[in-house]
C-alpha positions as CSV (number, residue, x, y, z in Angstrom):
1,X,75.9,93.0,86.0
2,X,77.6,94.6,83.1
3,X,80.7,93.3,82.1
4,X,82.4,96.7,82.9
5,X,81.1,96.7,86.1
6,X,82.1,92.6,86.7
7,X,85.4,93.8,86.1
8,X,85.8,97.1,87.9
9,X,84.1,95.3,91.0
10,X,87.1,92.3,90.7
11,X,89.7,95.4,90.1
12,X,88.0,96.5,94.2
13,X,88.0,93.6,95.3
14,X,91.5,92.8,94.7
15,X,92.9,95.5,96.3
16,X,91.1,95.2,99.3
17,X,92.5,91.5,99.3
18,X,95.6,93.3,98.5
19,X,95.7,95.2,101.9
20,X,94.7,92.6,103.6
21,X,91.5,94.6,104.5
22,X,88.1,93.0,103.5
23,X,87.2,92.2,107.0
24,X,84.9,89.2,107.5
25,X,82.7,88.5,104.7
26,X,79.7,90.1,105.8
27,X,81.2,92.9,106.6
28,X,83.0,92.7,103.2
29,X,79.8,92.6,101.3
30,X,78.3,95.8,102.8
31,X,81.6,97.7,102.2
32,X,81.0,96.5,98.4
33,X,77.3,97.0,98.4
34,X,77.0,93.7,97.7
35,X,75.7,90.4,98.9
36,X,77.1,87.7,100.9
37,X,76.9,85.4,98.5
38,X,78.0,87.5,95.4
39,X,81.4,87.9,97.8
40,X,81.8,84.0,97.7
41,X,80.8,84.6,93.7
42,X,84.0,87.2,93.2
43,X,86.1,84.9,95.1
44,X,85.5,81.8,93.4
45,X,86.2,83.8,90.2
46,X,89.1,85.0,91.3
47,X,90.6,81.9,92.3
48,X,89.4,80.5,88.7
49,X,91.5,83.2,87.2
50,X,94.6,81.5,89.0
51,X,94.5,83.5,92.7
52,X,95.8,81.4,95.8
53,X,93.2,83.1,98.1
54,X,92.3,81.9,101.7
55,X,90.2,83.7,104.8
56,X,92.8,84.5,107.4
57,X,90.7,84.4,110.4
58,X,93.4,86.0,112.5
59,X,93.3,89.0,110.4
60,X,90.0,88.8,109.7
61,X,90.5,89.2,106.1
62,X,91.2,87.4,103.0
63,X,94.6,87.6,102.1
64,X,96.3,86.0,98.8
65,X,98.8,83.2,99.9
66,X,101.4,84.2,96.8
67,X,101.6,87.6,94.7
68,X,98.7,87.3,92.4
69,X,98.6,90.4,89.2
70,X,94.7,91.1,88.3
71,X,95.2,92.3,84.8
72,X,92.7,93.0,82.5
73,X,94.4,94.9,79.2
């Protein structure tokens, strides 16, 4: 993946997490055109790049625990 695309995937991601609107992560992955496991990939980088991130299964989503800012300039 190009780094461009790395990054503008993340920016997506975050804002679905945002919403509180990825759904489960399979269904996550298709809305992404992604894998499964490339989900669990973005994730685990986000939470490397300081995001308290958890599945709420309630909501069916993942959802950050505190206010996390994506920031990239």
């Amino acid at each position: 993946m190009q780094f461009l695309d790395q990054i503008n995937l993340l920016k997506r991601i975050h804002q679905f997490i945002k919403r509180k609107a990825t759904g489960s992560p399979e269904r996550f992955a298709a809305r992404l055109e992604i894998s499964r496991a490339s989900v669990f990939r973005q994730i685990k980088l986000l939470k490397m790049l300081g995001a308290k991130i958890q599945y709420n299964q309630d909501r069916e989503s993942y959802v950050y625990e505190e206010e996390f800012i994506l920031n990239f300039s």
